[in-house]
N, C-alpha and C positions, 0 to 999 in steps of 0.2 A: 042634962048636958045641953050645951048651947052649941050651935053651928059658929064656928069662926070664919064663915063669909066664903071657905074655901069647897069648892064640889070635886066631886072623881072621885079617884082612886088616892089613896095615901100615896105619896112623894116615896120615890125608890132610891136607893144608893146605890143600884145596880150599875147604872152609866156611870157613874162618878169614878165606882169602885173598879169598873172593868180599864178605863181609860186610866188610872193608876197601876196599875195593872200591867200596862201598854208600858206607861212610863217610868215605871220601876227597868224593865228590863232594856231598855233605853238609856236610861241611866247607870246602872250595874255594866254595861259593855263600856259606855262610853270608862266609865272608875277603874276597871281593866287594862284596856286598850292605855291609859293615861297612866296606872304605877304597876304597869306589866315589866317594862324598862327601869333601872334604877340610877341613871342620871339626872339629876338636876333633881332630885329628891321635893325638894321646898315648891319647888315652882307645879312642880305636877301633884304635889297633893293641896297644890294652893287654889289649882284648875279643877282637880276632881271632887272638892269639895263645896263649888260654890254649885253644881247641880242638885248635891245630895241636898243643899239646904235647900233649893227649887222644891225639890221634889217634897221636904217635907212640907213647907209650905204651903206647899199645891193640898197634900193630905189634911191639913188644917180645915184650908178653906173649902173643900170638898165638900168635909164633915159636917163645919158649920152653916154648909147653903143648902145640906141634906134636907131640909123642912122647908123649903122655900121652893115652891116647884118655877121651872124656864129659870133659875138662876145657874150661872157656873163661872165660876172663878176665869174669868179669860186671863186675867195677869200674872197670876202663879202658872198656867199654865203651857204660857206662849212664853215666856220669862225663862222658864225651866228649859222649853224644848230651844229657845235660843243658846240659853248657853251650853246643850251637850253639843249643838252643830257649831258654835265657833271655838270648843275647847282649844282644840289641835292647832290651828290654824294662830290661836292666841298664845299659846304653846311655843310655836317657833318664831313668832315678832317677839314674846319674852327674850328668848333664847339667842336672839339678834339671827337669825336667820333668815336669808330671803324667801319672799313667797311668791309662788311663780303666779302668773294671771290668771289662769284657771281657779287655785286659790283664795286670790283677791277676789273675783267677782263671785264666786261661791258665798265669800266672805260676805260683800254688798248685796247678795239677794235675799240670802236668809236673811240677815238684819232688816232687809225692803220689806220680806212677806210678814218674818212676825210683828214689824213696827205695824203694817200695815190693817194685820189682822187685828193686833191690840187698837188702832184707831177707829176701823169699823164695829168693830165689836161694842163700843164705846153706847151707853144709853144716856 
């Protein structure tokens, strides 16, 4: 057998899998919280579905960076957790309702941090 250039220990799916893990149940509350209510049907399972596809996404690319060690998906990641904190919030600007300020700037920070975090992250 030959050495593929790589030393240590074999590459673990431990992190990967435990921080899916995190965001599985992150996402499961937010799918709740969102078609607990049965108004506006379309609209809130138009919202609680674009996490679920985050999140599988995120499991994809988990899976496929499993063999690569210091690699991790930052953009399924931060993507994912973006959209279960602006669901609600995107939720009632559908809905034509007003969003009070607190709202709003919840709104503009999460979007600050994960844009931010996906910039730095950035190789």
């Amino acid at each position: 057998m030959t050495d593929s250039g790589h030393s240590g220990p074999a590459p673990s799916v431990s992190t990967g899998a435990l921080f899916l893990v995190i965001l599985t149940f992150a996402v499961a509350a937010n799918t709740v919280s969102l078609l607990i209510i049965p108004d506006d049907r379309a609209a809130r399972l138009a919202l609680a579905a674009l996490p679920v596809a985050g999140l599988i996404w995120t499991a994809v690319n988990v899976w496929r960076t499993r063999a690569v060690p210091g690699a991790w998906p930052a953009w399924p990641v931060m993507l994912t957790l973006w959209t279960v904190s602006v669901s609600h919030s995107t939720l009632q600007l559908v809905l034509g309702q007003p969003l009070s300020p607190v709202q709003w700037s919840a709104l503009g920070l999460s979007t600050a941090a994960y844009g931010l975090t996906l910039l730095v992250s950035r190789r």
